[in-house]
Wavefront OBJ file of the C-alpha trace (Angstrom):
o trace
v 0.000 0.000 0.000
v 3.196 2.474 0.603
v 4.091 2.019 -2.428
v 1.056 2.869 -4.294
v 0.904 6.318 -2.495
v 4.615 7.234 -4.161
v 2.890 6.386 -6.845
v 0.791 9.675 -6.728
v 2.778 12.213 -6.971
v 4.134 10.639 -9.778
v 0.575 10.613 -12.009
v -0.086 14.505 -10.842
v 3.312 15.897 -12.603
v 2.590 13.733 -15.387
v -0.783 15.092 -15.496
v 0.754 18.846 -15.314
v 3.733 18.107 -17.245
v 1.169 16.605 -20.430
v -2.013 18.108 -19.280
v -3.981 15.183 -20.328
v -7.670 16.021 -20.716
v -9.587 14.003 -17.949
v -11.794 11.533 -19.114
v -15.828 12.056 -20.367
v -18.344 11.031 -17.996
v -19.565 7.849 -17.936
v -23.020 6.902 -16.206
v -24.986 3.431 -15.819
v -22.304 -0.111 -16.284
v -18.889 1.418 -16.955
v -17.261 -1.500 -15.256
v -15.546 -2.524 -18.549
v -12.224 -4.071 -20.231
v -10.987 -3.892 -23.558
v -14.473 -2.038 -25.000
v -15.196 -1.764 -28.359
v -18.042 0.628 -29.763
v -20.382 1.218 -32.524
v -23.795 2.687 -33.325
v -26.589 0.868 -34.934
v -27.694 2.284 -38.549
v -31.297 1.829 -37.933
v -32.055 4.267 -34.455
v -27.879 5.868 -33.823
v -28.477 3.441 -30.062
v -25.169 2.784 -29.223
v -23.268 -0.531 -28.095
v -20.484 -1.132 -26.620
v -19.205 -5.319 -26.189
v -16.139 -5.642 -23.657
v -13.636 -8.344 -22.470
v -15.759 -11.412 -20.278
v -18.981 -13.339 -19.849
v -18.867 -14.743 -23.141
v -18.593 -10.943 -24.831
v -20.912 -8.974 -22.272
v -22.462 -5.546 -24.513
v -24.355 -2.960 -22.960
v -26.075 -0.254 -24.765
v -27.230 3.496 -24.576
v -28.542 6.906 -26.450
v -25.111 8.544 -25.986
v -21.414 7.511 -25.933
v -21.149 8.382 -22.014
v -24.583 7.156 -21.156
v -26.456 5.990 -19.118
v -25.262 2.501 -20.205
v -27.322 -0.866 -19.852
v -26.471 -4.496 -19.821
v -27.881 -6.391 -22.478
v -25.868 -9.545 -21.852
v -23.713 -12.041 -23.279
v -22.753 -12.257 -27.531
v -22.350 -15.904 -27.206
v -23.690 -17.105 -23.993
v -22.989 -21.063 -25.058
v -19.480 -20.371 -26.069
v -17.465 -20.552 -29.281
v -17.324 -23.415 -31.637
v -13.515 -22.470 -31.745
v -12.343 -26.114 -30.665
v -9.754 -24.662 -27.800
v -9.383 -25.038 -24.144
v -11.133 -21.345 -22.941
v -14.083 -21.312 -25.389
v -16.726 -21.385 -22.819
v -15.115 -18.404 -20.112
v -15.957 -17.315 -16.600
v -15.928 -14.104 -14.812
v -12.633 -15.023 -12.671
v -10.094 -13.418 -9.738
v -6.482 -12.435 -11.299
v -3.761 -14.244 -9.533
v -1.050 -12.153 -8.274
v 2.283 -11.944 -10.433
v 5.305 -10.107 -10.856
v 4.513 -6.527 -11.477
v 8.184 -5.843 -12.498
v 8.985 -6.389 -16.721
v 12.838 -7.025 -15.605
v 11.459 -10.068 -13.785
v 12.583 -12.872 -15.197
v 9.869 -14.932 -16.830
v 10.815 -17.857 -18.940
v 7.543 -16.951 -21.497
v 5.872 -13.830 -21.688
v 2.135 -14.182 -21.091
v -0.483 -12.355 -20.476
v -1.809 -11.334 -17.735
v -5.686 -11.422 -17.695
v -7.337 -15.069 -17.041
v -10.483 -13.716 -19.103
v -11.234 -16.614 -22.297
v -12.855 -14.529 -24.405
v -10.840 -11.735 -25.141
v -10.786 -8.202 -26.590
v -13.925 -8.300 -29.119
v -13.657 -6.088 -32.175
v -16.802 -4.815 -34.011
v -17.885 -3.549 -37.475
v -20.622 -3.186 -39.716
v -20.543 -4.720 -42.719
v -22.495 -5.721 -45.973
v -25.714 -5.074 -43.549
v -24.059 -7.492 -40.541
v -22.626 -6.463 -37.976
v -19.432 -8.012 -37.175
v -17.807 -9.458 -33.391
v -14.478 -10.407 -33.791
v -12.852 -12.196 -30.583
v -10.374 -14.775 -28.843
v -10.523 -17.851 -27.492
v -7.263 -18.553 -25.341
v -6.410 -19.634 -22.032
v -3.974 -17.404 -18.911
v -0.295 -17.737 -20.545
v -0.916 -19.785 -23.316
v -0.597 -19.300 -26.935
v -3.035 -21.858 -28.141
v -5.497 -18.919 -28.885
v -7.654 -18.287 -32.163
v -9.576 -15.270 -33.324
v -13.647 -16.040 -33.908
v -16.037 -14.136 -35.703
v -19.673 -13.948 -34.647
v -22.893 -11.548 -36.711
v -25.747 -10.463 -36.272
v -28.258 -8.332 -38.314
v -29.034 -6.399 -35.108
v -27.263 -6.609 -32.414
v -30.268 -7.953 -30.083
v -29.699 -10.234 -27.507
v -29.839 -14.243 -29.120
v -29.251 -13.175 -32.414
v -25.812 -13.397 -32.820
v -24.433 -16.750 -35.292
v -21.492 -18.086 -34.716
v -19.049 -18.665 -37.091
v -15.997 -19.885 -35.337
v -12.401 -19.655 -36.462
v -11.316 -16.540 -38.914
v -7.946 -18.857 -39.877
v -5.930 -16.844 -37.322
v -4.357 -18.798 -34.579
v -1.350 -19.817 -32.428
v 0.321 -22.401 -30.725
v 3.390 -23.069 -28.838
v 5.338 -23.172 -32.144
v 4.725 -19.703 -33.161
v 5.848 -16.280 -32.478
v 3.338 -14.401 -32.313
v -0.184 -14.769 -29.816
v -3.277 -15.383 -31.954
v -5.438 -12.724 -29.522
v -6.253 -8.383 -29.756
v -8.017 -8.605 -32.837
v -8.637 -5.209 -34.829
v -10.013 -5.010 -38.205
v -9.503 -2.121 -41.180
v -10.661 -1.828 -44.487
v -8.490 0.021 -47.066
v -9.524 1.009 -50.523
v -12.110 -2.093 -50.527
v -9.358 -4.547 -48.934
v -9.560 -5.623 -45.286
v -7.059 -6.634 -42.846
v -6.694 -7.555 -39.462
v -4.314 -6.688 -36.245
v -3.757 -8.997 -33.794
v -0.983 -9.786 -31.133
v 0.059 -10.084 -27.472
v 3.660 -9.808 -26.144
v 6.011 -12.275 -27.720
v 6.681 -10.843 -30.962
v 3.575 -8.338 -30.471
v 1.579 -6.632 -33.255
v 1.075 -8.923 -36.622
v -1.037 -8.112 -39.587
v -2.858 -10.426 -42.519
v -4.813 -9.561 -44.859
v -8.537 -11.224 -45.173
v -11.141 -12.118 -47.491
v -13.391 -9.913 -49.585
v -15.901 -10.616 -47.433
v -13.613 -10.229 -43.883
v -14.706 -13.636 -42.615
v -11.785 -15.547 -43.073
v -7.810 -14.826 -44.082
v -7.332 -14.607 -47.474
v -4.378 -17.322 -47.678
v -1.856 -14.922 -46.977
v 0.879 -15.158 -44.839
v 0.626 -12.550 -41.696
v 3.920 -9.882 -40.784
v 4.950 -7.968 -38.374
v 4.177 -4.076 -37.590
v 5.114 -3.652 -34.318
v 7.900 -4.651 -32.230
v 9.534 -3.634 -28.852
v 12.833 -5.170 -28.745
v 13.578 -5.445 -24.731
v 12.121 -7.431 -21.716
v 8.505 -9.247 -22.373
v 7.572 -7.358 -25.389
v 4.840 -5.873 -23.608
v 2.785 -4.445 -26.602
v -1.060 -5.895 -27.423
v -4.249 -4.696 -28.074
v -3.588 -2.679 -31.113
v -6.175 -0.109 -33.598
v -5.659 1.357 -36.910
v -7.518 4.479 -37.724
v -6.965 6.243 -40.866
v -6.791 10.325 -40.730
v -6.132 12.064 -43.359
v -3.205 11.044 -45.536
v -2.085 8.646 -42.364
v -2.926 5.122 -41.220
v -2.207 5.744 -37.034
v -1.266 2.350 -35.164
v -2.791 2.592 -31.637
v -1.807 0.244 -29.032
v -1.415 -0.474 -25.445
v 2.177 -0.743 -23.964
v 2.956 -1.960 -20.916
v 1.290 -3.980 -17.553
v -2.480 -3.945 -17.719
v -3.952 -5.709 -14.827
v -3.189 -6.682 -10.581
v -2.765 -3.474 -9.727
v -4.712 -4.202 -6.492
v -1.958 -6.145 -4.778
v 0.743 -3.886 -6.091
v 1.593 -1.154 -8.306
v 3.961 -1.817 -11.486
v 7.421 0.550 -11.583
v 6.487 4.345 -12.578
v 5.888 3.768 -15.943
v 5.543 0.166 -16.192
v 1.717 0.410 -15.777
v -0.383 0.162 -19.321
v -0.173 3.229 -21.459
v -1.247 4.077 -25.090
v 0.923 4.570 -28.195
v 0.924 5.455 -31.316
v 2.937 5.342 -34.500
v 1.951 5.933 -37.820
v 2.651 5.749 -41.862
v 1.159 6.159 -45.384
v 0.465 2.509 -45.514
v -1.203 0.468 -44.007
v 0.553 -2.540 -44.222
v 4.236 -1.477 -42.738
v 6.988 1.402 -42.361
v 4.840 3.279 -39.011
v 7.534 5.510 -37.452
v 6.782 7.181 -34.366
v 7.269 11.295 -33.996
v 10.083 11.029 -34.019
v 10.763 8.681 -36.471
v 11.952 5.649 -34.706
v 10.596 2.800 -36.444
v 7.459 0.954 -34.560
v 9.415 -2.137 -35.364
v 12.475 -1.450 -33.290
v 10.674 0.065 -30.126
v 8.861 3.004 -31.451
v 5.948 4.588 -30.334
v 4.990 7.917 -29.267
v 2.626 7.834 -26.151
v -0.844 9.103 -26.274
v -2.300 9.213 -22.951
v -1.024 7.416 -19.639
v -1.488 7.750 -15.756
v -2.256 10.782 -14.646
v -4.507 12.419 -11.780
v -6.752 9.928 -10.753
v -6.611 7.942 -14.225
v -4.216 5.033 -14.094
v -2.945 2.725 -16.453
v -5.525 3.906 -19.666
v -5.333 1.312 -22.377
v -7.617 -1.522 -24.567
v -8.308 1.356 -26.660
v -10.142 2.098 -30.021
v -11.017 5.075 -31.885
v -14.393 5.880 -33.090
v -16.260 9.070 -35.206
v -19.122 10.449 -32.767
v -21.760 12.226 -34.115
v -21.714 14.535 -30.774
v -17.687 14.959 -30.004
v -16.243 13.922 -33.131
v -13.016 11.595 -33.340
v -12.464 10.068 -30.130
v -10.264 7.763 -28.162
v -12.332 5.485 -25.506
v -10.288 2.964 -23.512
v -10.414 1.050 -20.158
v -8.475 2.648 -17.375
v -8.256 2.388 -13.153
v -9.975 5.451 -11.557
v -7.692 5.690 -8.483
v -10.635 7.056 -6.353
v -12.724 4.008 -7.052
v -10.473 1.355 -6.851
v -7.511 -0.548 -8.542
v -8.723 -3.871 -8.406
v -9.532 -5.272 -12.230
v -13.373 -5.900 -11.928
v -13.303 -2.061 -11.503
v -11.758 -0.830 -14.684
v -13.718 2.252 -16.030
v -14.761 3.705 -19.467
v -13.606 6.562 -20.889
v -13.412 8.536 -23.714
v -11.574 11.889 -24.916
v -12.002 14.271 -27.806
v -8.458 13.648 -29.879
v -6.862 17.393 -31.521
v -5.556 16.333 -35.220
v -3.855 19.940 -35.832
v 0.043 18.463 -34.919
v -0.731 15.311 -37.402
v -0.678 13.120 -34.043
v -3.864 12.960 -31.918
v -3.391 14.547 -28.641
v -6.167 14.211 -26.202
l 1 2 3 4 5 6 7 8 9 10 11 12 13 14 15 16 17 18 19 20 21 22 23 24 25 26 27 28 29 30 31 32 33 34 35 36 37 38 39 40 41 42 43 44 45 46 47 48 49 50 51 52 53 54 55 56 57 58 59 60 61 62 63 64 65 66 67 68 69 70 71 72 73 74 75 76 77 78 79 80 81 82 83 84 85 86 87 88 89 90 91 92 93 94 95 96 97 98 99 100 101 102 103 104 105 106 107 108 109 110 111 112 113 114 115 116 117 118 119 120 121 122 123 124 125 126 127 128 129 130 131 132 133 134 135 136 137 138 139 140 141 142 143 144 145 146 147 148 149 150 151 152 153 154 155 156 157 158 159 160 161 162 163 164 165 166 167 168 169 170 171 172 173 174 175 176 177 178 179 180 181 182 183 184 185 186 187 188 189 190 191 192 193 194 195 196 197 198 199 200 201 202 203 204 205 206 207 208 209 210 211 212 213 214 215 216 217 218 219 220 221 222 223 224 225 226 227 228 229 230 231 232 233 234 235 236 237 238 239 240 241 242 243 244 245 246 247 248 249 250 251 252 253 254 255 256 257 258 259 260 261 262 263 264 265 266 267 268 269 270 271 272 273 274 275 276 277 278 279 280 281 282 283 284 285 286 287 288 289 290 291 292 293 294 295 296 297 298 299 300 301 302 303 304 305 306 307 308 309 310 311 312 313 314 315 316 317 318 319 320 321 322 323 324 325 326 327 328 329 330 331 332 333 334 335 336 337 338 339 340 341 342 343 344 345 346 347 348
């Protein structure tokens, strides 16, 4: 506990030193981890699935509320033939909050199954894109589940996307994030290990297209800590969001002063390779220019996305601790800022 009140002083000069905006009310369920958001086409109600019980989405009228639980995507579980396809709502163990620990495989550190959804609309569907895996394993697979509306029992699912991982690969198979570019999609994924891959999928984004996935992101030193990654296109740029860092047990202690997750960003004219971060260091070789991180009572921001709102515009919306709630994971909190475009990087 001593050490977490160091910690404080720490987050209110990085607050004053950055000035961070503070984060946009939330009201109603804003327990959540690793959101993603969209509105419906038919009546602009908004959804929002997150990390846990099977995909859990709530909904509202606005992007900060009041949100209400709906329930679970795929309350039976996945099809995806993988030990974690049917998840529970469980405790994190305590580990090692320290990435010069020595730890013979880097793994993650959620026990959650069903991991990170992803969602789009597409040819009149809308699209759930998830993980199955298990705590520390690489035997993980990104699924795919539809529906035409987004009610509750409607969703289909349609198992494997061809993405997966074992023991033999480099790369985690989990953090899936799709983009479409001039009429061709392709998908993010990757956990630690050798972090942020890409491949490139079908015409109709439902399975790979037969291609062989690469690498876009890379931090050279310790665990590799990089995951949950989101390409956004703005203007001339394709931006490569993703979380750096320790996400979760921050209830039993508090990772080294800048250990804790934080959000980065590089970016490039493609957007298949070459993102550079401001200052040019290549997002292959440890690049990455941060976005938010700790600061006044927000702690450890990450599991983000971007998303045009009709009401603020371009925002970034992510998971974060609110240090006056609680630090425990079951207590992660939405949030949302309005991101400035007039350096070329977003700055919220």
């Amino acid at each position: 506990m001593f050490s977490r009140y160091l910690g404080l002083p720490a987050l209110l000069f990085a607050a004053l030193a950055h000035g961070y905006a503070n984060p946009i009310g939330c009201s109603g369920e804003c327990v959540v981890y690793d959101p993603t958001v969209i509105r419906r086409s038919s009546d602009g109600k908004y959804f929002r699935f997150s990390t846990g019980n099977e995909i859990s989405y709530v909904t509202a009228s606005s992007l900060e509320g009041p949100w209400t639980a709906v329930g679970s995507v795929l309350p039976d579980g996945s099809s995806i033939d993988l030990a974690g396809n049917t998840d529970l709502w469980v405790s994190f163990t305590s580990l090692s909050q320290s990435l010069s620990d020595s730890i013979a495989d880097p793994v993650e550190l959620t026990l959650f199954h069903f991991q990170a959804p992803d969602v789009h609309y597409i040819d009149d569907l809308y699209y759930v894109y998830y993980a199955v895996s298990t705590f520390g394993s690489q035997s993980s697979a990104i699924g795919l589940a539809t529906s035409a509306t987004m009610e509750l029992g409607t969703w289909t699912d349609h198992g494997s996307v061809g993405i997966a991982s074992s023991s033999s690969k480099i790369y985690n198979a989990i953090d899936p994030s799709l983009i479409e570019v001039d009429g061709t999609y392709y998908m993010q994924f990757g956990s630690f290990w050798d972090d942020i891959y890409q491949v490139e999928m079908n015409s109709a984004a439902t399975k790979t297209s037969g291609s062989a996935s690469y690498n876009i992101a890379y931090y050279p030193d310790g665990t590799h800590p990089e995951e949950g990654s989101y390409m956004y296109q703005y203007g001339d740029y394709y931006y490569l969001f993703y979380s750096w860092g320790i996400c979760c047990d921050y209830s039993d202690a508090l990772p080294a002063s800048g250990q804790e997750y934080h959000i980065k960003v590089c970016r490039s004219t493609s957007a298949t390779g070459n993102f550079v971060d401001q200052d040019g260091t290549a997002c292959t070789d440890g690049g990455g220019t941060i976005v938010l991180e700790s600061h006044g009572n927000v702690y450890g921001p990450g599991g983000q996305g971007v998303y045009d709102d009709p009401t603020y515009g371009t925002v970034l919306y992510y998971a974060y601790t609110d240090i006056t709630i609680g630090y425990a994971d079951d207590q992660k909190q939405f949030g949302f800022n309005v991101i400035d475009w007039s350096t070329g990087w977003p700055v919220v």
